[in-house]
RODO-2510 file (C-alpha; in nm, 4 decimals, decimal comma):
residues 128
     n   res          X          Y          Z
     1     x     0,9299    -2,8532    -0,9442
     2     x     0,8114    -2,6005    -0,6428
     3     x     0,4964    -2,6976    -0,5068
     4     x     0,2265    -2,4520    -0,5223
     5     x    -0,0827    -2,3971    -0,3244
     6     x    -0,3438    -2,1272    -0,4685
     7     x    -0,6167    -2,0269    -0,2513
     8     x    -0,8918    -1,9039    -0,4459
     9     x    -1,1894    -1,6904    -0,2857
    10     x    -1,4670    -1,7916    -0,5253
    11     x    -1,4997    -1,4597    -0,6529
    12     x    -1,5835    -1,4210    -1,0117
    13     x    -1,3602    -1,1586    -1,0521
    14     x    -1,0329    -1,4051    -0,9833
    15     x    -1,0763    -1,5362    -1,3391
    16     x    -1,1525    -1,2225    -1,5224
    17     x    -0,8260    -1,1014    -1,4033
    18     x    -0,6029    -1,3958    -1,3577
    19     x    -0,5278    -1,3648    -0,9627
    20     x    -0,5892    -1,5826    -0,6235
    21     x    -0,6869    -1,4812    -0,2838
    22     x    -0,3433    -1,6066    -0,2174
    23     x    -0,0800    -1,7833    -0,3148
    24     x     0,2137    -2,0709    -0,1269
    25     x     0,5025    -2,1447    -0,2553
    26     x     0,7297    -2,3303    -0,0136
    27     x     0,6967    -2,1376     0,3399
    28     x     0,6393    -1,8197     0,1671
    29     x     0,2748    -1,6796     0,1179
    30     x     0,1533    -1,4097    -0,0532
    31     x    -0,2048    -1,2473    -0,0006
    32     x    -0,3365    -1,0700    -0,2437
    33     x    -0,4989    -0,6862    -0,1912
    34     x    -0,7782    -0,7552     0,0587
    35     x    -1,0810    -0,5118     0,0630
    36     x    -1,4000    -0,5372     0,3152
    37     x    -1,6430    -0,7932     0,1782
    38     x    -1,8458    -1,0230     0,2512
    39     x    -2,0896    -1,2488     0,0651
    40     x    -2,0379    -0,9937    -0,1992
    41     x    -2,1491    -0,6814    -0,0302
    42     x    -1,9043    -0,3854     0,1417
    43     x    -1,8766    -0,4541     0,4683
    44     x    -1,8392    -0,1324     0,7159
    45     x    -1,8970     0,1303     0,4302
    46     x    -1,7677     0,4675     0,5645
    47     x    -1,5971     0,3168     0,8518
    48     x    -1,2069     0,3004     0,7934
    49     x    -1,1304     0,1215     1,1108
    50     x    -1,4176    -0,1433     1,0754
    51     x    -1,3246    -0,2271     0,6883
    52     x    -0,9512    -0,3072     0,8188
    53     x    -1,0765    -0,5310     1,1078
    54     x    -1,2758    -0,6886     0,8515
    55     x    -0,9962    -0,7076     0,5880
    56     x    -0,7364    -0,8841     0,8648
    57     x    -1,0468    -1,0987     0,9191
    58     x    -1,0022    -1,2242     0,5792
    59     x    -0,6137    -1,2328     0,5642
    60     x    -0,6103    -1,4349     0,8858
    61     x    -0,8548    -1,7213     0,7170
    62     x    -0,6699    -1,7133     0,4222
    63     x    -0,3463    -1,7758     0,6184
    64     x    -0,4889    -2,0722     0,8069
    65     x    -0,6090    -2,2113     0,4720
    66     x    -0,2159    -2,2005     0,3984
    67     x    -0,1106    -2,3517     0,7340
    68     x     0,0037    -2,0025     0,8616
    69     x    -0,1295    -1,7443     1,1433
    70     x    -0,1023    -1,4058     1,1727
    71     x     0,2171    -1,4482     1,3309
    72     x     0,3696    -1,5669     0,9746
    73     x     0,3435    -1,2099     0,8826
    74     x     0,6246    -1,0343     0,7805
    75     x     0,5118    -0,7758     0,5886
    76     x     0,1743    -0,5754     0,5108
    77     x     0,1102    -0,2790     0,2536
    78     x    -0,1939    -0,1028     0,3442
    79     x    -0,3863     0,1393     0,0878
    80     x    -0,5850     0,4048     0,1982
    81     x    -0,8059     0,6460    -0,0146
    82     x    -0,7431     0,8897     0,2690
    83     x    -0,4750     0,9429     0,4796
    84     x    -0,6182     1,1071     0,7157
    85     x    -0,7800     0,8061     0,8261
    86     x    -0,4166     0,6587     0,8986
    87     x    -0,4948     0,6696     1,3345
    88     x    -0,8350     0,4563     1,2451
    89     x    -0,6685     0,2140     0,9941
    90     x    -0,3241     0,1864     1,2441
    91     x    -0,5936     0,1228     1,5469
    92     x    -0,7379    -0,1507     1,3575
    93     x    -0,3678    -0,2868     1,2523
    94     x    -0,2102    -0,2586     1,5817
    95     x    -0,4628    -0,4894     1,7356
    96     x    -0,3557    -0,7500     1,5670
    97     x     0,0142    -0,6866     1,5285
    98     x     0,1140    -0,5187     1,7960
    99     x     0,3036    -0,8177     1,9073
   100     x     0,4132    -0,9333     1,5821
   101     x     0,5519    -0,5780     1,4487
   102     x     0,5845    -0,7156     1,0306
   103     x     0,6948    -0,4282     0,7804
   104     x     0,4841    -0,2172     0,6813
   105     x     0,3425     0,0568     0,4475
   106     x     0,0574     0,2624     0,4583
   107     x     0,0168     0,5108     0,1729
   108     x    -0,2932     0,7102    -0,0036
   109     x    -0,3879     0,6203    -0,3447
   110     x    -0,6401     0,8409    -0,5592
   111     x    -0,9013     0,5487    -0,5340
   112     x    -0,9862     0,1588    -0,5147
   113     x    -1,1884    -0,0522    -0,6992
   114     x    -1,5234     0,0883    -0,5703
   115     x    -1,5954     0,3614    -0,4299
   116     x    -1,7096     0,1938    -0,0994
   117     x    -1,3578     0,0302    -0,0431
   118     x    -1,1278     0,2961     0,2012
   119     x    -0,9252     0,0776     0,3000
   120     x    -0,7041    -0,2754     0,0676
   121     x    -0,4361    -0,4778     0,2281
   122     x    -0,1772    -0,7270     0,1140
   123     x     0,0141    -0,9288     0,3408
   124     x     0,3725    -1,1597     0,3103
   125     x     0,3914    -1,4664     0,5418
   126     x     0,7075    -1,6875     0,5860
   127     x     0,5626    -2,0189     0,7478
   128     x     0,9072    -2,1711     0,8914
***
């Protein structure tokens, strides 16, 4: 039997639709889509670059919760609801990875959750 770690977030919403913030099996981790929140409110509406500092903000506890880093990431997807906030969202991205270089995709979709949300991540982390 593989032994699995879920990480939940508390969120009600987790339940309702069957998901985790993230989940471990063996030195692989998953993150789920990760959108600017905090305590239940947007955090950084309007502000592309500041809801993807706040969204690796999350990703990076989540990892630690796993007994990763930041450096465990191989791979992100990033979802924008406008592409033409790709320099703001990359800024915000390259801060962090810039060193680490994972895969990645960054692609417009016609809208997230709530309006407020610009800007969702997932990541993939292989702890060795």
């Amino acid at each position: 039997m593989t032994n699995r770690l879920t990480i939940t977030s508390g969120a009600q919403w987790e339940d309702v639709v069957g998901y985790s913030r993230a989940t471990k099996i063996g030195n692989t981790i998953e993150v789920s889509g990760t959108v600017s929140i905090k305590d239940g409110k947007t955090i950084a509406v309007g502000d592309p670059y500041g809801q993807t500092k706040r969204i690796l903000e999350i990703i990076r506890d989540t990892l630690e919760q796993a007994g990763a880093s930041m450096s465990d990431v191989i791979r992100t997807r990033i979802y924008v609801t406008n592409i033409a906030d790709w320099e703001q969202v990359g800024k915000a991205h390259g801060e962090v990875f810039a060193g680490i270089k994972p895969a990645t995709s960054m692609v417009e979709v016609s809208k997230l959750i709530s309006p407020e949300f610009l800007v969702e991540i997932e990541a993939t982390a292989i702890r060795p």
